[in-house]
Every structure is written in C-alpha cells, then in structure tokens.
mmCIF file of the N, C-alpha and C atoms, coordinates in Angstrom:
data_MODEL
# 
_entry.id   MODEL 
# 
loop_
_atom_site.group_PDB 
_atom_site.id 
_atom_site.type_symbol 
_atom_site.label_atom_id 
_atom_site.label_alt_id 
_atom_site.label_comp_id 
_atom_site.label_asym_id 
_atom_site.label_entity_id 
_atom_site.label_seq_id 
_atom_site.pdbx_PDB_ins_code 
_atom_site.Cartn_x 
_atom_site.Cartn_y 
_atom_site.Cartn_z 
_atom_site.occupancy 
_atom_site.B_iso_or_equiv 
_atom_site.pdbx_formal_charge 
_atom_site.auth_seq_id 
_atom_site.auth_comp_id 
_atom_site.auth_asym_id 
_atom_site.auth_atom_id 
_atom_site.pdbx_PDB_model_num 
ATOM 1   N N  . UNK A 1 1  ? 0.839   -1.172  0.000   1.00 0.00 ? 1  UNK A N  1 
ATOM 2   C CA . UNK A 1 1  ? 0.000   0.000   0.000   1.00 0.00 ? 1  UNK A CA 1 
ATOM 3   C C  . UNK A 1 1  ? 0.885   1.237   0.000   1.00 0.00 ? 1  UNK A C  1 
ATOM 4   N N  . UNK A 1 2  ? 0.608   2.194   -0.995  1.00 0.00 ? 2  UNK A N  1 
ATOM 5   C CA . UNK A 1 2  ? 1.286   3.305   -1.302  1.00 0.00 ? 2  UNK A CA 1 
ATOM 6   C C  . UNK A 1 2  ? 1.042   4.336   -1.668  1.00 0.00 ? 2  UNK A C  1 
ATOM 7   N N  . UNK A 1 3  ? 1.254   5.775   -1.711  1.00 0.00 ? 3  UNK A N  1 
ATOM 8   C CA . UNK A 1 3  ? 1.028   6.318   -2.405  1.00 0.00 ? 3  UNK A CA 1 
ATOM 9   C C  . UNK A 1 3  ? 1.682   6.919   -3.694  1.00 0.00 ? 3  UNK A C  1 
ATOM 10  N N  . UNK A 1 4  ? 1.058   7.210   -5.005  1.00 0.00 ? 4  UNK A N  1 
ATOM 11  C CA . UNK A 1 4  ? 2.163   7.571   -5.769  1.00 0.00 ? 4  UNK A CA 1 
ATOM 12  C C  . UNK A 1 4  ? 1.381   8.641   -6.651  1.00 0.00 ? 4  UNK A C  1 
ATOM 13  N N  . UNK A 1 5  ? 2.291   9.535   -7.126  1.00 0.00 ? 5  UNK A N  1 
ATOM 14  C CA . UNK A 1 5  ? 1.511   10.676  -7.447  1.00 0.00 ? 5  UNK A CA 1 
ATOM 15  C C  . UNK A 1 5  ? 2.255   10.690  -9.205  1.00 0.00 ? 5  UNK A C  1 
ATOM 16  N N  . UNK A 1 6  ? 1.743   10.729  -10.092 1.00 0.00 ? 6  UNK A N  1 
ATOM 17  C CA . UNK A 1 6  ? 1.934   11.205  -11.635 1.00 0.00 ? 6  UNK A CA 1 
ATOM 18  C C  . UNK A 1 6  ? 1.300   12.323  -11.720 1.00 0.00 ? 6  UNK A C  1 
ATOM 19  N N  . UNK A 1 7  ? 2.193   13.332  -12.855 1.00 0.00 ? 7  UNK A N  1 
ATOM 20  C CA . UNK A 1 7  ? 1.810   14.308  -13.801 1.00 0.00 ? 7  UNK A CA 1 
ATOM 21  C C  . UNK A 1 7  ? 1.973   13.931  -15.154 1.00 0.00 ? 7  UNK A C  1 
ATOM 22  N N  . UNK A 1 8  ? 1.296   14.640  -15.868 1.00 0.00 ? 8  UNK A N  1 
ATOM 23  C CA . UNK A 1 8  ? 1.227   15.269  -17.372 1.00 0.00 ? 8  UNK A CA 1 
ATOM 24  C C  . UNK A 1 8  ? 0.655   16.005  -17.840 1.00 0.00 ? 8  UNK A C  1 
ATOM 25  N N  . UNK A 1 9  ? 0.874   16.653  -18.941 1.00 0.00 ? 9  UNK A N  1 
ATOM 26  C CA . UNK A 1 9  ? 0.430   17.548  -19.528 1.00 0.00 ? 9  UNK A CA 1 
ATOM 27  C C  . UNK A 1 9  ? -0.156  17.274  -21.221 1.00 0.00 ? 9  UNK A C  1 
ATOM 28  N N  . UNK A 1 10 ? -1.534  17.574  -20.947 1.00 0.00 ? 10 UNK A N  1 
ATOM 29  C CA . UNK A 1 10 ? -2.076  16.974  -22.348 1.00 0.00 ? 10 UNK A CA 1 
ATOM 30  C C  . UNK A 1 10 ? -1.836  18.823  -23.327 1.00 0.00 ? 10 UNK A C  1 
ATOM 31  N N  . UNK A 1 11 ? -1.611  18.616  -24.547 1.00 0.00 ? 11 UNK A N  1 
ATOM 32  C CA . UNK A 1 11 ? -1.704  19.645  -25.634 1.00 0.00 ? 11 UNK A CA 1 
ATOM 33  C C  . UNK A 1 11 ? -2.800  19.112  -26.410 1.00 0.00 ? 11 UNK A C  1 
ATOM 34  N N  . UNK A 1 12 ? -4.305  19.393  -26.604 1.00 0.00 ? 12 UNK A N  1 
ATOM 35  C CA . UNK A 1 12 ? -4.808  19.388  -27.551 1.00 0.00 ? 12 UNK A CA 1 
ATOM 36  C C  . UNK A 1 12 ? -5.140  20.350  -28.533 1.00 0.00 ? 12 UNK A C  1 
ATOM 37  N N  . UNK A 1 13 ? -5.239  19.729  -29.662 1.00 0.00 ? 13 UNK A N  1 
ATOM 38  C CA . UNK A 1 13 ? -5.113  20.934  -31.169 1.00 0.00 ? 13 UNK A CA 1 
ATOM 39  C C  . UNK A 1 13 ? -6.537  20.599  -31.665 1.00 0.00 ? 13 UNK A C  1 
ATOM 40  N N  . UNK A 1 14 ? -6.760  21.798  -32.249 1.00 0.00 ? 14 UNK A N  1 
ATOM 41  C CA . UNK A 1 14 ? -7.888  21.218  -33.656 1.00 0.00 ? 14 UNK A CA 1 
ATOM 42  C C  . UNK A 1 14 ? -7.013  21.031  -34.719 1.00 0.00 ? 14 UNK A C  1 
ATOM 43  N N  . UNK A 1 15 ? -8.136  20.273  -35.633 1.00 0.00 ? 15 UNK A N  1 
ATOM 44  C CA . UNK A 1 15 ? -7.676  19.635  -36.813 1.00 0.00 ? 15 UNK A CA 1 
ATOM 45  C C  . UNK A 1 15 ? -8.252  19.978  -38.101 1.00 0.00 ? 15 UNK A C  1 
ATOM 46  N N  . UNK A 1 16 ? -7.834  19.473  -39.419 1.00 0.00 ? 16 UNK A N  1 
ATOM 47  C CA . UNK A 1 16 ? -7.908  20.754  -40.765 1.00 0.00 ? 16 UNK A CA 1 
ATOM 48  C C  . UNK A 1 16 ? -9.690  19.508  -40.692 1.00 0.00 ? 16 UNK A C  1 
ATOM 49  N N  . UNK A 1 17 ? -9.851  18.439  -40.038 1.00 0.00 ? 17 UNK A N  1 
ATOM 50  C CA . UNK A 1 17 ? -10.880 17.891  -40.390 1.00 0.00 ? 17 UNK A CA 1 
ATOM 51  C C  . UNK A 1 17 ? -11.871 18.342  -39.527 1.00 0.00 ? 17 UNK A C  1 
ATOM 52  N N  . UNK A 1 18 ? -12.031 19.188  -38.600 1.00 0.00 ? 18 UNK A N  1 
ATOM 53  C CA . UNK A 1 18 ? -12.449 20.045  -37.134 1.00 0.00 ? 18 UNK A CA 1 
ATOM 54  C C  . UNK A 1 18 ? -13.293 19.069  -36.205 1.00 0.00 ? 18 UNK A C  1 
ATOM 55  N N  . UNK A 1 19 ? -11.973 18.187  -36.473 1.00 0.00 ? 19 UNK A N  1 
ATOM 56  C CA . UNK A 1 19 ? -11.795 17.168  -35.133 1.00 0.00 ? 19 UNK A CA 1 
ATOM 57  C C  . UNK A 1 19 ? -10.570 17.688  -34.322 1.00 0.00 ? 19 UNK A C  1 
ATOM 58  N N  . UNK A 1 20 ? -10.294 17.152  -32.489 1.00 0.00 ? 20 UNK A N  1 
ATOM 59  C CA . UNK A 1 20 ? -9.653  17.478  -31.881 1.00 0.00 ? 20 UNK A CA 1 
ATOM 60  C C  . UNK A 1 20 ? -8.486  16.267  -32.186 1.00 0.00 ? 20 UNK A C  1 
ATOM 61  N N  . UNK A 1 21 ? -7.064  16.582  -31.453 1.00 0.00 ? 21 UNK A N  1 
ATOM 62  C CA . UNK A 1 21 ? -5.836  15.880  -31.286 1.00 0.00 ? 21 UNK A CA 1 
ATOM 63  C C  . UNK A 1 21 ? -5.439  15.759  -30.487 1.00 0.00 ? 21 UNK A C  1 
ATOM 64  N N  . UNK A 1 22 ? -5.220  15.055  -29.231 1.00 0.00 ? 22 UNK A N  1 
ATOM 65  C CA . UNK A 1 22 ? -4.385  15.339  -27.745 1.00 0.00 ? 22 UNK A CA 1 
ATOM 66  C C  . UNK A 1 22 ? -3.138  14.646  -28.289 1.00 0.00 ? 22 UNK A C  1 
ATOM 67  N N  . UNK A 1 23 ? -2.097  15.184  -27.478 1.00 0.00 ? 23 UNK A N  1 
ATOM 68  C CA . UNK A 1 23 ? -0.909  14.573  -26.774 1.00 0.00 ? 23 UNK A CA 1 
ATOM 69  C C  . UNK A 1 23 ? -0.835  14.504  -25.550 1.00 0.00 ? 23 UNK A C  1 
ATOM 70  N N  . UNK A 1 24 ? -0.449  13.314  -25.118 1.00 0.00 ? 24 UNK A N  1 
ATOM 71  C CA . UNK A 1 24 ? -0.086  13.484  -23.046 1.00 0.00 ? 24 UNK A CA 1 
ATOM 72  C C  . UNK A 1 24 ? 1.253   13.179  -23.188 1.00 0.00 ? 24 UNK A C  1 
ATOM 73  N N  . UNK A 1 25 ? 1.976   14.249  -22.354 1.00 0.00 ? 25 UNK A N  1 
ATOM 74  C CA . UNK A 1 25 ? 3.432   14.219  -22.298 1.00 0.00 ? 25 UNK A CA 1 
ATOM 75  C C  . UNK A 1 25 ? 3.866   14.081  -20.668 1.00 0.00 ? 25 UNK A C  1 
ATOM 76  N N  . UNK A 1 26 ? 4.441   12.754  -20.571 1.00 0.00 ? 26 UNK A N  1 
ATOM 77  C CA . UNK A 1 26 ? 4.753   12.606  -19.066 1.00 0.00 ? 26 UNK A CA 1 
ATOM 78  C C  . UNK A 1 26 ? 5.914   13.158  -18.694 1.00 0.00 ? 26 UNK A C  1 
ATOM 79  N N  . UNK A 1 27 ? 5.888   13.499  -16.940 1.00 0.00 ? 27 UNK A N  1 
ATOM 80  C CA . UNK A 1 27 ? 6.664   14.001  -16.190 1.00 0.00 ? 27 UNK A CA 1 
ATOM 81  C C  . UNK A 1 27 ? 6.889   16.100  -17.087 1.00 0.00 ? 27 UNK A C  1 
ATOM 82  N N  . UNK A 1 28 ? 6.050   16.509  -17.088 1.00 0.00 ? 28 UNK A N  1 
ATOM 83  C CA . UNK A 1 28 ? 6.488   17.898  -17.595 1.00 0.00 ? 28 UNK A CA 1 
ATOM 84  C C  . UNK A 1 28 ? 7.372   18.548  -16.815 1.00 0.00 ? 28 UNK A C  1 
ATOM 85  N N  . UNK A 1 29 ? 8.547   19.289  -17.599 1.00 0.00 ? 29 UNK A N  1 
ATOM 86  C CA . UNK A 1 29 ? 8.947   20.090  -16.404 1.00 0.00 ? 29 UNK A CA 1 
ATOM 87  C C  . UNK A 1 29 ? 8.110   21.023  -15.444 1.00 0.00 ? 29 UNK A C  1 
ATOM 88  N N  . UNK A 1 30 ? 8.747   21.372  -13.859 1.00 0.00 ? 30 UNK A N  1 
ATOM 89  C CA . UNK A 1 30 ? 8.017   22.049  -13.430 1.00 0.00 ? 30 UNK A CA 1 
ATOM 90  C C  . UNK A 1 30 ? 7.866   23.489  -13.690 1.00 0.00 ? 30 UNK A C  1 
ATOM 91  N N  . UNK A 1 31 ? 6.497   23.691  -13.174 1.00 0.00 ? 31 UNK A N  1 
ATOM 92  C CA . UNK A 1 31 ? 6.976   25.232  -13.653 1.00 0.00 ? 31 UNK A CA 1 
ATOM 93  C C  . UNK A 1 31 ? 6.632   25.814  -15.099 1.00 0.00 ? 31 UNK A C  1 
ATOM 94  N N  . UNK A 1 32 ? 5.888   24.832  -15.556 1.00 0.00 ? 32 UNK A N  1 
ATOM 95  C CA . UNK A 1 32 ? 5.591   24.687  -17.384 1.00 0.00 ? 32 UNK A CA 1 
ATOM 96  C C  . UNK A 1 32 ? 5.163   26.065  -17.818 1.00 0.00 ? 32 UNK A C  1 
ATOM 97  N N  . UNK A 1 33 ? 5.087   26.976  -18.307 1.00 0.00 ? 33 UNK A N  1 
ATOM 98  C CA . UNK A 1 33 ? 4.998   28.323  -18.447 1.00 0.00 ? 33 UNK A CA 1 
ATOM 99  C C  . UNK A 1 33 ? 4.034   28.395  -19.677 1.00 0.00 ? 33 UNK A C  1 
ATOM 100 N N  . UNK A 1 34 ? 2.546   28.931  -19.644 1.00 0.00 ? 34 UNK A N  1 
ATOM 101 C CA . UNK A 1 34 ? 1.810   29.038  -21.123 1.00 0.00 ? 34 UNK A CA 1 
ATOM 102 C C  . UNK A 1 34 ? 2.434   29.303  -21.789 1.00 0.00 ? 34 UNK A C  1 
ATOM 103 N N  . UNK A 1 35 ? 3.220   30.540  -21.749 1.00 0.00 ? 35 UNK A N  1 
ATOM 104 C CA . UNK A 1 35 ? 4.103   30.989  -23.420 1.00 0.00 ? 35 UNK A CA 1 
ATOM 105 C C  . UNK A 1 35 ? 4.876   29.815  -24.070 1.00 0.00 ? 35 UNK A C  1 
ATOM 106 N N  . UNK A 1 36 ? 5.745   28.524  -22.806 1.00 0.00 ? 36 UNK A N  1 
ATOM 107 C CA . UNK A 1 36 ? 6.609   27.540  -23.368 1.00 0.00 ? 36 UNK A CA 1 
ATOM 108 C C  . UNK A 1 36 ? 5.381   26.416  -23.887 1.00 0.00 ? 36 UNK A C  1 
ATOM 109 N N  . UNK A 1 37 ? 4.341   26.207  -23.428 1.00 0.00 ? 37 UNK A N  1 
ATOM 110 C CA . UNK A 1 37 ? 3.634   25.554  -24.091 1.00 0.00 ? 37 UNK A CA 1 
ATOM 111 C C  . UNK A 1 37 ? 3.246   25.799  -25.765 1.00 0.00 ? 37 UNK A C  1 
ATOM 112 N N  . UNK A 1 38 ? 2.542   27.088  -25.476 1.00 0.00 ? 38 UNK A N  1 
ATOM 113 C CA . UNK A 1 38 ? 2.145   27.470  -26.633 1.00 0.00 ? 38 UNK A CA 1 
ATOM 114 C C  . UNK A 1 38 ? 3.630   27.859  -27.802 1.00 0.00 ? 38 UNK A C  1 
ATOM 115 N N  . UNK A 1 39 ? 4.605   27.834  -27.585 1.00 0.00 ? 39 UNK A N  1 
ATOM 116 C CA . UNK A 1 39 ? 5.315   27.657  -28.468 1.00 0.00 ? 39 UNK A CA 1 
ATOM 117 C C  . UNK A 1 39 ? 6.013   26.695  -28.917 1.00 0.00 ? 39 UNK A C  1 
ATOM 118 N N  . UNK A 1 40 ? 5.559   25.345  -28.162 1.00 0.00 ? 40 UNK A N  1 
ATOM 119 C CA . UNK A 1 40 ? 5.862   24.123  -28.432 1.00 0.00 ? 40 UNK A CA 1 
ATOM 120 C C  . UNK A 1 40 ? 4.964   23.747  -29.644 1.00 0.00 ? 40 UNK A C  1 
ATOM 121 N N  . UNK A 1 41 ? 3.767   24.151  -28.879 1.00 0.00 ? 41 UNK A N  1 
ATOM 122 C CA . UNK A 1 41 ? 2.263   23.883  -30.109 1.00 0.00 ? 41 UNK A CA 1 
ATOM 123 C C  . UNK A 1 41 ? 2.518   24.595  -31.443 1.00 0.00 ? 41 UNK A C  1 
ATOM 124 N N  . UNK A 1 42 ? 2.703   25.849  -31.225 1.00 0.00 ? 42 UNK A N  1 
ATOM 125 C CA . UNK A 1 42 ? 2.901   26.499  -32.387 1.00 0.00 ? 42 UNK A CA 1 
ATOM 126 C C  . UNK A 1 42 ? 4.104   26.239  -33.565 1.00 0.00 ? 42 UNK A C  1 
ATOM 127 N N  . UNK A 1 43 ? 5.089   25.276  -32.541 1.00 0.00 ? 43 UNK A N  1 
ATOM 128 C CA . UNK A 1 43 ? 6.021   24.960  -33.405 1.00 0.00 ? 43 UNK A CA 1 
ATOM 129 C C  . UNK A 1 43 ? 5.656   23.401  -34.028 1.00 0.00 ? 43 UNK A C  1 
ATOM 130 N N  . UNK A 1 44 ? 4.575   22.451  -33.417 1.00 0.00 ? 44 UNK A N  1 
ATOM 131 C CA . UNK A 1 44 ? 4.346   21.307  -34.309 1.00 0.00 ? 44 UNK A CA 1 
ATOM 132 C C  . UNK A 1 44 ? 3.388   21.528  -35.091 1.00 0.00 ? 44 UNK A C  1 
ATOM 133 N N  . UNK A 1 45 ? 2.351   22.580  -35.283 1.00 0.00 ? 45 UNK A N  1 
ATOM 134 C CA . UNK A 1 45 ? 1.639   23.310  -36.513 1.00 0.00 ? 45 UNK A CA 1 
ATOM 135 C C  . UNK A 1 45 ? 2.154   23.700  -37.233 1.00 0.00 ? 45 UNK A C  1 
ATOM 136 N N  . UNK A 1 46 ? 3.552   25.022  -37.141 1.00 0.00 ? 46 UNK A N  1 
ATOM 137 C CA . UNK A 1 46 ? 3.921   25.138  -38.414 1.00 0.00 ? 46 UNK A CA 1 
ATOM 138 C C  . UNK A 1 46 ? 4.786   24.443  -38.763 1.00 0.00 ? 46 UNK A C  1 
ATOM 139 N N  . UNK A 1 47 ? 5.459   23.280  -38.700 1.00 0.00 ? 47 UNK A N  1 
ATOM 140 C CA . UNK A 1 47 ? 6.646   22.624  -39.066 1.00 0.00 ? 47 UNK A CA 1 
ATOM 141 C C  . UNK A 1 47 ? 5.594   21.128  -39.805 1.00 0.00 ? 47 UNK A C  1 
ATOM 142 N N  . UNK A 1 48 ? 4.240   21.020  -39.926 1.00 0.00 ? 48 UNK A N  1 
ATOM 143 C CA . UNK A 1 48 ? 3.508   19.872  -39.863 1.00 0.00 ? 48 UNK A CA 1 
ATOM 144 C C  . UNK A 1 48 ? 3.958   18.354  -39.577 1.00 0.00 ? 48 UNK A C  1 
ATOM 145 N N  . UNK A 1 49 ? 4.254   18.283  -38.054 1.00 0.00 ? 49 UNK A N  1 
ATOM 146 C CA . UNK A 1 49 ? 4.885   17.082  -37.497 1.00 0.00 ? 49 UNK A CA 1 
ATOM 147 C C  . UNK A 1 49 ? 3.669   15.989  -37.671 1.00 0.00 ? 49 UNK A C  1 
ATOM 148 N N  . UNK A 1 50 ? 2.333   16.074  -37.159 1.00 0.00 ? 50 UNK A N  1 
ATOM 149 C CA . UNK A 1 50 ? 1.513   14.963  -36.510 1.00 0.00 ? 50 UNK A CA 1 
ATOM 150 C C  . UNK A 1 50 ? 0.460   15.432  -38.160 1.00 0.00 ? 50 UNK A C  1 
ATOM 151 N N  . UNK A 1 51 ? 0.183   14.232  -39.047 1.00 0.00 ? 51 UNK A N  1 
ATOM 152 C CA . UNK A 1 51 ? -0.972  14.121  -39.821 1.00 0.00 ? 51 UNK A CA 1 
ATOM 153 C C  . UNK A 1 51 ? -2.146  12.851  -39.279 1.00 0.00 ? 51 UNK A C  1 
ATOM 154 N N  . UNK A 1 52 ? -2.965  13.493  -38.179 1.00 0.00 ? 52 UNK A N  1 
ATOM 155 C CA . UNK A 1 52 ? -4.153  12.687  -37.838 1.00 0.00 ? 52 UNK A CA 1 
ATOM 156 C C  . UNK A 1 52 ? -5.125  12.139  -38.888 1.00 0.00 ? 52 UNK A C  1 
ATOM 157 N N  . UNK A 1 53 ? -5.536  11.048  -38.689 1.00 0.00 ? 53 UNK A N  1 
ATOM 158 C CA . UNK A 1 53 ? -6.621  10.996  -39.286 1.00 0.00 ? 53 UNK A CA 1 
ATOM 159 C C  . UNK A 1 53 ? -7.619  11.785  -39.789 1.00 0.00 ? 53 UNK A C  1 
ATOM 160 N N  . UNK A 1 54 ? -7.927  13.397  -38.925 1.00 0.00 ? 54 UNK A N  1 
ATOM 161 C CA . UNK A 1 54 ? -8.686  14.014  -39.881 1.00 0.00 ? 54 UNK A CA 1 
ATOM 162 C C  . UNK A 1 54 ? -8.506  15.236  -40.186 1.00 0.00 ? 54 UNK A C  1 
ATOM 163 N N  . UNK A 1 55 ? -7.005  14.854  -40.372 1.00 0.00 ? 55 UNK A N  1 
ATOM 164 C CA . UNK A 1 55 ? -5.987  15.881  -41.649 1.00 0.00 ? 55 UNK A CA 1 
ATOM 165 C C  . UNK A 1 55 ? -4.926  16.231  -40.263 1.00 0.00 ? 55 UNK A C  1 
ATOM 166 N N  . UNK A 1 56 ? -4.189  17.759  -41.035 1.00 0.00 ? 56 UNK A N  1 
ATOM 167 C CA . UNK A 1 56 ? -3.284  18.331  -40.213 1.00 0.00 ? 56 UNK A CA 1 
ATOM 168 C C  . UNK A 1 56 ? -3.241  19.034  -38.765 1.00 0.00 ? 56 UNK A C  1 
ATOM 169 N N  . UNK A 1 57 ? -2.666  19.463  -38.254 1.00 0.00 ? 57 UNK A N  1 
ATOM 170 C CA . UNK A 1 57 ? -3.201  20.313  -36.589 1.00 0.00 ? 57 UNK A CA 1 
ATOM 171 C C  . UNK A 1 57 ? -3.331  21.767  -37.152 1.00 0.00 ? 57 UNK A C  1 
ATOM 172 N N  . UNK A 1 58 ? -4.188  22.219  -37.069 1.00 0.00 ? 58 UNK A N  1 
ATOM 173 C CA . UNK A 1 58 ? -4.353  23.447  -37.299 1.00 0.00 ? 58 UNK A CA 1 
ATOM 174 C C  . UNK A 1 58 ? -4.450  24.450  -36.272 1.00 0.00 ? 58 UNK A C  1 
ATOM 175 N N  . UNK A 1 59 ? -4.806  24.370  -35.020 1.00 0.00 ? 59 UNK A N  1 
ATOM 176 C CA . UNK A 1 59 ? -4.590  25.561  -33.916 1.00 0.00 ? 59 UNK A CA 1 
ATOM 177 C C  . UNK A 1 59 ? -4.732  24.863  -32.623 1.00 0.00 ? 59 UNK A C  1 
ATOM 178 N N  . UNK A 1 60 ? -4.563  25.475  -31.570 1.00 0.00 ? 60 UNK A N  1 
ATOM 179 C CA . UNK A 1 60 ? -4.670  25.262  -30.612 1.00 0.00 ? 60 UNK A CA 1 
ATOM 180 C C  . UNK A 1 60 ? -5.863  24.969  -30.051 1.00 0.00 ? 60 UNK A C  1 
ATOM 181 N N  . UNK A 1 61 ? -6.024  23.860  -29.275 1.00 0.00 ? 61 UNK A N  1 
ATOM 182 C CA . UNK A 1 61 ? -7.220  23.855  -28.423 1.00 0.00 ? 61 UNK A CA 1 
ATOM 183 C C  . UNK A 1 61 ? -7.499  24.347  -27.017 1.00 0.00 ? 61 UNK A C  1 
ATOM 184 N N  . UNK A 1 62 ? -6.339  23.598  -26.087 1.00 0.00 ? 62 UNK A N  1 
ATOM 185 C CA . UNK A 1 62 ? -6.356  23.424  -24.992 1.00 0.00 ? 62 UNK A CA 1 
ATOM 186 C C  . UNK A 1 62 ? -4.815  22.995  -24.586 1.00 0.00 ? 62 UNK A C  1 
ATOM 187 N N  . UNK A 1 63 ? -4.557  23.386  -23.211 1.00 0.00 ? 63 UNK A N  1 
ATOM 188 C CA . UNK A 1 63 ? -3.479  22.724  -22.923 1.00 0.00 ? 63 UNK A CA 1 
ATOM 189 C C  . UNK A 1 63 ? -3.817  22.439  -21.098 1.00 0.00 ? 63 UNK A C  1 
ATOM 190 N N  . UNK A 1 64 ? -3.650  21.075  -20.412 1.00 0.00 ? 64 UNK A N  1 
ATOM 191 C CA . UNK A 1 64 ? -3.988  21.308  -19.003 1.00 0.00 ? 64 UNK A CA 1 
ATOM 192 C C  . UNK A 1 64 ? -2.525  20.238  -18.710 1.00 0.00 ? 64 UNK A C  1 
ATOM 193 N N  . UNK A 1 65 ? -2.097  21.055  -17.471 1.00 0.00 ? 65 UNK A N  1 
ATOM 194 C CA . UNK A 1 65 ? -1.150  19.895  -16.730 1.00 0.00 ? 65 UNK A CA 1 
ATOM 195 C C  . UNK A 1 65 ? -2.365  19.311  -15.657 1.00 0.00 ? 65 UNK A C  1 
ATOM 196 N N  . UNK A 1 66 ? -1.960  18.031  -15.755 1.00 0.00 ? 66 UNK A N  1 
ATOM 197 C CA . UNK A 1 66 ? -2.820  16.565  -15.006 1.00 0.00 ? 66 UNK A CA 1 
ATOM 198 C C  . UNK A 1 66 ? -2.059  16.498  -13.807 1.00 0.00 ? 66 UNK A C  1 
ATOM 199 N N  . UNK A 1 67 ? -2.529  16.172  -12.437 1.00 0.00 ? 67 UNK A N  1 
ATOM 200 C CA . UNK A 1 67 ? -1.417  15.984  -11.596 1.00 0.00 ? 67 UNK A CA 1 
ATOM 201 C C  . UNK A 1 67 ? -2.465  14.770  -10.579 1.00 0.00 ? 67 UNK A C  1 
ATOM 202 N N  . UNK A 1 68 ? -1.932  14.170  -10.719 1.00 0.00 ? 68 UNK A N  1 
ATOM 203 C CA . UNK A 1 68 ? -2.664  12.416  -10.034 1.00 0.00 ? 68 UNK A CA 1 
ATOM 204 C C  . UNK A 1 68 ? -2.241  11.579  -8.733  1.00 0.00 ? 68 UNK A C  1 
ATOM 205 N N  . UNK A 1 69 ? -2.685  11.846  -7.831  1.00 0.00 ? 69 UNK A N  1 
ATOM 206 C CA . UNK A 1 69 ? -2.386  11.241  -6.834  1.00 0.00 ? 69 UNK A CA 1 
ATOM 207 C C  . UNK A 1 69 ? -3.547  9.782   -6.649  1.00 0.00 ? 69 UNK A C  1 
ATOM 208 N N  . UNK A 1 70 ? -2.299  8.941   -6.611  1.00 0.00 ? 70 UNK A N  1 
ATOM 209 C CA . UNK A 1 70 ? -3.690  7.353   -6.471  1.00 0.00 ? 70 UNK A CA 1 
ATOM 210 C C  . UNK A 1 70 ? -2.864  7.060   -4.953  1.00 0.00 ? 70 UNK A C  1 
ATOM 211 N N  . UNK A 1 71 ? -4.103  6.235   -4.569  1.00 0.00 ? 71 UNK A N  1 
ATOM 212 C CA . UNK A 1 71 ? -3.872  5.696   -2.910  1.00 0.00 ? 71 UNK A CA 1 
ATOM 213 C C  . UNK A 1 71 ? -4.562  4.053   -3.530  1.00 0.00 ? 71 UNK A C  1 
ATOM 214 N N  . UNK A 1 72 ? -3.106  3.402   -3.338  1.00 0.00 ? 72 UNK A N  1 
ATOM 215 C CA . UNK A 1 72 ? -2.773  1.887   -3.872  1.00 0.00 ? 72 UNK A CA 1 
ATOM 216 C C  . UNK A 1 72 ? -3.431  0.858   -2.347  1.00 0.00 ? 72 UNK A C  1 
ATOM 217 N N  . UNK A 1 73 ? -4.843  0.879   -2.139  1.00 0.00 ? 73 UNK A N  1 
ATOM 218 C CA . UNK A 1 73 ? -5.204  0.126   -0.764  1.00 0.00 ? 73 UNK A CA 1 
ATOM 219 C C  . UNK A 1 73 ? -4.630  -1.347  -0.307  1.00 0.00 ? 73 UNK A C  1 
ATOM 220 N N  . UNK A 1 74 ? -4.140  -2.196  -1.987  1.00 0.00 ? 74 UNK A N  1 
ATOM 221 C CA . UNK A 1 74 ? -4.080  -3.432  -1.724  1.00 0.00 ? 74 UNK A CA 1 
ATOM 222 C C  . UNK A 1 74 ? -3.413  -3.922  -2.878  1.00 0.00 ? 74 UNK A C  1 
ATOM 223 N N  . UNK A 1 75 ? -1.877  -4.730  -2.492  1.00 0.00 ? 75 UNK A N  1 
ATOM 224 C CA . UNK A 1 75 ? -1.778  -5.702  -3.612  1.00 0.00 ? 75 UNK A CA 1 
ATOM 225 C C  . UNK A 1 75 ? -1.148  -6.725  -3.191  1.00 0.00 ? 75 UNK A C  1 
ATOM 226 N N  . UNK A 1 76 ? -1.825  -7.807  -4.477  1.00 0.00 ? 76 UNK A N  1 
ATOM 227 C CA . UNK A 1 76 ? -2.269  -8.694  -4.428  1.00 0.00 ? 76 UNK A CA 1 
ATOM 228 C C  . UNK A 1 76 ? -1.018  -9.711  -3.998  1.00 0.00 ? 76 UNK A C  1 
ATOM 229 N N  . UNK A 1 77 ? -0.955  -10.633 -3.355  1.00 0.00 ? 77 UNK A N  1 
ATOM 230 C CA . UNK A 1 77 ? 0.560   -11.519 -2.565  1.00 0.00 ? 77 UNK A CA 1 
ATOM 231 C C  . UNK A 1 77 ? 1.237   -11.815 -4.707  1.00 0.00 ? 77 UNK A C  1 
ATOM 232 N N  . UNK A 1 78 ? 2.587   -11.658 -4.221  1.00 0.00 ? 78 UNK A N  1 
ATOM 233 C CA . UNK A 1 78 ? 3.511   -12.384 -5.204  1.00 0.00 ? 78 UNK A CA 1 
ATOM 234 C C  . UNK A 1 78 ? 3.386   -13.971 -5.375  1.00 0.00 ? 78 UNK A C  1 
ATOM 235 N N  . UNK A 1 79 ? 3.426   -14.469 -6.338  1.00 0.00 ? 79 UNK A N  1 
ATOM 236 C CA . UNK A 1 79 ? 3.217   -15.674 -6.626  1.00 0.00 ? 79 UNK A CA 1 
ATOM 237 C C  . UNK A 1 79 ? 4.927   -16.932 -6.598  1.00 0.00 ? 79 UNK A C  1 
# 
C-alpha cells in the first residue's frame, strides 16, 4: 500500500478535419509556463509534425497539466 503521485500535460489541437488531437506528455517540467507551451504547439503546426486521421493540426485547443495522486489500498501476494 502506497502512495504515488503522476503528472502530465495533455496539448490538444484542432484539426484541418475540425476534429480534436491530444498529446499526453509525461513528467512535464516544473513550472511549465503558457508561453513555453504554446510555443511548443505552435512549433508542431507550423513545421507539420503529426498528420491525424482528420488531416493536419491546425490551432490550438487546450493545454492542461494533469497531476494524479492514487492511494494503492491493496496488492495482491507475489506468486
């Protein structure tokens, strides 16, 4: 029994098909700064890195850092 805590940070984009795109990027640095986000984003739009299924990334959607704390009650004996 433990506790253990994960982050990430999802970037979602719209798309040229005006469907959405996430990425989840684990362990973000701390301290993640909107401007360093948004110029991460802005740099895999104009360089066209990711072609989704419904077409290219065309702008920004959203960006949230995730931060997860689970409380592990029970595991199960080793075999």
């Amino acid at each position: 029994m433990a506790l253990s805590s994960t982050k990430v940070v999802r970037l979602t984009f719209t798309t040229a098909g005006g469907k959405t795109f996430a990425i989840t990027i684990d362990n973000p640095k701390e301290n993640l700064q909107l401007t360093e986000a948004m110029a991460a984003m802005n740099s895999l739009i104009e360089n066209d890195i990711f072609l989704t299924p419904s077409g290219a990334l065309t702008g920004v959607r959203d960006i949230k850092v995730i931060d997860t704390t689970t409380n592990d009650l029970y595991d199960p004996p080793q075999a």
